[in-house]
C-alpha positions as a Markdown table, in Angstrom:
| # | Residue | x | y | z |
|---|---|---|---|---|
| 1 | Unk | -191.7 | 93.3 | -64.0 |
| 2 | Unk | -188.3 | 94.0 | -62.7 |
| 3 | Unk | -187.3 | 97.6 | -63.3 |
| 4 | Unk | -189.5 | 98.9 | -65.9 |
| 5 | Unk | -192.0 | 101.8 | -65.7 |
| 6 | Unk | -195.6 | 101.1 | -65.8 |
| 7 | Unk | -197.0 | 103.4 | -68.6 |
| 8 | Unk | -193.9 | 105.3 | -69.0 |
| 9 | Unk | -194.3 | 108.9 | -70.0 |
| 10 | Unk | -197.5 | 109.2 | -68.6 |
| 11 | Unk | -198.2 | 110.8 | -65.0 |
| 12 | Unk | -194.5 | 111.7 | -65.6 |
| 13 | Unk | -195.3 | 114.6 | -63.1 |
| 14 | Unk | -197.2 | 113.2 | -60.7 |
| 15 | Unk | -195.0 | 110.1 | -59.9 |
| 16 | Unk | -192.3 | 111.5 | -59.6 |
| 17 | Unk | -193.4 | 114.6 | -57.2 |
| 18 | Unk | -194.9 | 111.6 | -55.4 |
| 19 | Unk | -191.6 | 109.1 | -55.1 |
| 20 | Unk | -189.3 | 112.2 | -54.5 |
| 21 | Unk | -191.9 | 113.4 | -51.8 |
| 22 | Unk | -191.7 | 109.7 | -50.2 |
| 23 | Unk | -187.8 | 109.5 | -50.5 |
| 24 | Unk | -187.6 | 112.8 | -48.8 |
| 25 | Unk | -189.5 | 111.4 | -45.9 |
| 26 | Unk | -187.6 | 107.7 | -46.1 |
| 27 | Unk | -184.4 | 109.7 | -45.9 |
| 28 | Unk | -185.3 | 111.9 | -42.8 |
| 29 | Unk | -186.4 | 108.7 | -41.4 |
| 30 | Unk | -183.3 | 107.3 | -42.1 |
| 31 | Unk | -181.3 | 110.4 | -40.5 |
| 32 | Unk | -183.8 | 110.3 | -37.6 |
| 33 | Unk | -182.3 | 106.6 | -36.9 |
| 34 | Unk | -178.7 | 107.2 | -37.8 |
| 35 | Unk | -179.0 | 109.4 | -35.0 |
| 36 | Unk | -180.5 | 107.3 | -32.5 |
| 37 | Unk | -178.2 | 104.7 | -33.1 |
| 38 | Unk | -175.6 | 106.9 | -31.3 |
| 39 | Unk | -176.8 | 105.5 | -28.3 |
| 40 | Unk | -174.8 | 102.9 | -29.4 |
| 41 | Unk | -171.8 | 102.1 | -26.3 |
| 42 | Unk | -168.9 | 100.3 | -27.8 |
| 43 | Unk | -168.3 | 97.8 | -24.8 |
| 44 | Unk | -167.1 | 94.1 | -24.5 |
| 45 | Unk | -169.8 | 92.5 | -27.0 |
| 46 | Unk | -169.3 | 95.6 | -29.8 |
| 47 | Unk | -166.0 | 97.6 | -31.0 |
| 48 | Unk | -166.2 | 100.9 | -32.0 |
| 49 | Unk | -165.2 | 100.0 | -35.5 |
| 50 | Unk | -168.3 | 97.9 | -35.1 |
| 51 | Unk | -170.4 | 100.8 | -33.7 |
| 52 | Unk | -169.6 | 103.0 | -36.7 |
| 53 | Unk | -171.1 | 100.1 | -39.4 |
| 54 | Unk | -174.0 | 99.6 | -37.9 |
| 55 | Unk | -174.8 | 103.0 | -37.1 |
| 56 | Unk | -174.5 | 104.1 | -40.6 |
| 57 | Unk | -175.5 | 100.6 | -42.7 |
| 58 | Unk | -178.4 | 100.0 | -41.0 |
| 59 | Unk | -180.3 | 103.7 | -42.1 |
| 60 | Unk | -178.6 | 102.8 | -45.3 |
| 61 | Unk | -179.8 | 99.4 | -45.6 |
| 62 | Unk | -183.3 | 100.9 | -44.7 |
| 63 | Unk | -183.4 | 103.7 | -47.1 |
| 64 | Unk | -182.4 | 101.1 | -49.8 |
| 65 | Unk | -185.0 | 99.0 | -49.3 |
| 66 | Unk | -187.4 | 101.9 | -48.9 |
| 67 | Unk | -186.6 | 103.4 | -52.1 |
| 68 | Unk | -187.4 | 100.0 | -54.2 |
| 69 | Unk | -190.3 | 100.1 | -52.3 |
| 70 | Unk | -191.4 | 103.5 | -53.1 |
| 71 | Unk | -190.3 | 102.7 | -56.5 |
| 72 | Unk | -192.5 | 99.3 | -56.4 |
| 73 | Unk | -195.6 | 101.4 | -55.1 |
| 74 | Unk | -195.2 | 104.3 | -57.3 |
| 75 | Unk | -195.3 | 101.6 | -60.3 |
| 76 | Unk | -198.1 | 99.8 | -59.0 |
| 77 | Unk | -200.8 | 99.7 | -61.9 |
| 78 | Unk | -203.9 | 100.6 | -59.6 |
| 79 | Unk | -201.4 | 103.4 | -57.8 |
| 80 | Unk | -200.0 | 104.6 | -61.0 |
| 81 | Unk | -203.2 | 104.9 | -63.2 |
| 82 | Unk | -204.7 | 106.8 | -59.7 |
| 83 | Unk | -201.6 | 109.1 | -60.1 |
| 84 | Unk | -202.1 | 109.6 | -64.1 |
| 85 | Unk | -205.9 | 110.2 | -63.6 |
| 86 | Unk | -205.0 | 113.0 | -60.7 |
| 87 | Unk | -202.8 | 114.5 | -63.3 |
| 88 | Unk | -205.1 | 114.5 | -66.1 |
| 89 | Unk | -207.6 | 116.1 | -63.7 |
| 90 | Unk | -205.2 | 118.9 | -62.9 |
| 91 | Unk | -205.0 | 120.2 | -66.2 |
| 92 | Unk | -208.3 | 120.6 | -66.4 |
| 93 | Unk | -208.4 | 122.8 | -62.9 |
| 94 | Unk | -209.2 | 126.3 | -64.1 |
| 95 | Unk | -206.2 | 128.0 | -61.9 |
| 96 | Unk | -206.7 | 131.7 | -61.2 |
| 97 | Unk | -204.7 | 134.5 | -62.3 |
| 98 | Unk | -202.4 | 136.7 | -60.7 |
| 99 | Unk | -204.5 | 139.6 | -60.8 |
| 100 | Unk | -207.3 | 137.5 | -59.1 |
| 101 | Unk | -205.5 | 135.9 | -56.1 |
| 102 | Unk | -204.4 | 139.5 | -55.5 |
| 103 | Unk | -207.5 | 141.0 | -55.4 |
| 104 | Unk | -208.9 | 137.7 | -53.1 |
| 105 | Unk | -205.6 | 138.3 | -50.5 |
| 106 | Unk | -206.5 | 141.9 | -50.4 |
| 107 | Unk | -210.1 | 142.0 | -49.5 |
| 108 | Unk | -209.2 | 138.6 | -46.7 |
| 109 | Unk | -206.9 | 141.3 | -45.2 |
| 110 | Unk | -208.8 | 143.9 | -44.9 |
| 111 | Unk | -212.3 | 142.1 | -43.8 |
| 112 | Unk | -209.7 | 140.3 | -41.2 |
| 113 | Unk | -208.7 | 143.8 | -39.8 |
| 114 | Unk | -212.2 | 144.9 | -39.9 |
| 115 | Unk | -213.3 | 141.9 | -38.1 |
| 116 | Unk | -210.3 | 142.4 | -35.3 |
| 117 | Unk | -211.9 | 146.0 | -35.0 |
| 118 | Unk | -215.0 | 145.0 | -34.7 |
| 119 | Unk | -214.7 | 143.1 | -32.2 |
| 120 | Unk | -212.6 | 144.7 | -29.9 |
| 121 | Unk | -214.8 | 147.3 | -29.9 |
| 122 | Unk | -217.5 | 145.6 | -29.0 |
| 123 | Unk | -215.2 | 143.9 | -25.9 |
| 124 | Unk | -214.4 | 147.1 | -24.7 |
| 125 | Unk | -217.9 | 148.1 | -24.9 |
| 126 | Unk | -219.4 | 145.1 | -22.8 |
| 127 | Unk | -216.3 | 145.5 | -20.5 |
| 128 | Unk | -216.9 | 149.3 | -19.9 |
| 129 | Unk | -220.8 | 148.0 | -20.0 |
| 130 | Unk | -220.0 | 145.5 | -17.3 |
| 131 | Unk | -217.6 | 147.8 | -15.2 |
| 132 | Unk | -219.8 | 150.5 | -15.1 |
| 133 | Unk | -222.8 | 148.2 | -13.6 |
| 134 | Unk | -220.3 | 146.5 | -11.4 |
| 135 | Unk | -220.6 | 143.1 | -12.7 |
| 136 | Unk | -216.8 | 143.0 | -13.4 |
| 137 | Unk | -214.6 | 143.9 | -10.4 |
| 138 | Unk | -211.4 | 145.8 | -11.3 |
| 139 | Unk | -208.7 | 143.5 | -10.7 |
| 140 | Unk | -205.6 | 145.2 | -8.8 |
C-alpha cells in the first residue's frame, strides 16, 4: 500500500486533525527525550562530538518512525472509515447559535452565584446557630 491514502478526500478533516494532534504529541515526546539525553557525560567510552549525535538523532530517529506510524494508523481501513463515519456524524450535530450559548453561559453564571449565596448564608446561619448554643467553641 505504500504511501497512498485510503479513501482519499474523504474524512479529509478528521484525519488530519487526528495525525497532526498525534504528531504534536510524538514531537513533545521527542523534545521530552532530547532533553533527557543531556544526562549524557562525554567520558572515555563517548566524545562529545558523539554526545551531540545521539542526543539529537535518536528523538529524530523516533519522531520519524512515529510519524510513518501515525501515518500507517491514520490510513488504516478499520481506523480511517471510524474517522470518516465520526465526520459524517458531525455534520449532522445540530450546533447551537451564538445567541443561545450566550443565553446558556449567562443563566450558569448567575444560578452559580446564587448557589455561592445560598449557601454561605446558610453556613453562617448554622455557624451562628451552633455558636450561639455552644456546640462550636470560638477558636482564639
Amino acid at each position: 500500500m505504500g504511501l497512498q491514502f485510503y479513501k482519499k478526500g474523504q474524512g479529509y478533516y478528521t484525519r488530519l486533525s487526528t495525525a497532526v494532534g498525534c504528531g504534536i504529541l510524538a514531537a513533545l515526546g521527542c523534545y521530552s527525550l532530547w532533553n533527557k539525553l543531556d544526562a549524557i557525560t562525554p567520558g572515555e567510552t563517548i566524545s562529545e562530538a558523539a554526545k551531540t549525535w545521539l542526543r539529537a538523532g535518536i528523538p529524530a530517529a523516533l519522531f520519524l518512525v512515529l510519524s510513518w506510524v501515525i501515518f500507517k494508523v491514520v490510513n488504516s481501513v478499520k481506523f480511517a472509515d471510524f474517522l470518516i463515519a465520526t465526520e459524517g456524524e458531525m455534520k449532522k450535530v445540530s450546533w447551537s447559535t451564538r445567541k443561545e450559548i450566550i443565553g446558556s453561559t449567562k443563566i450558569v453564571i448567575i444560578s452559580v452565584f446564587l448557589m455561592a449565596i445560598i449557601l454561605a448564608a446558610v453556613d453562617t446561619g448554622f455557624s451562628l446557630l451552633f455558636h450561639k448554643m455552644g456546640i462550636l467553641k470560638v477558636l482564639s
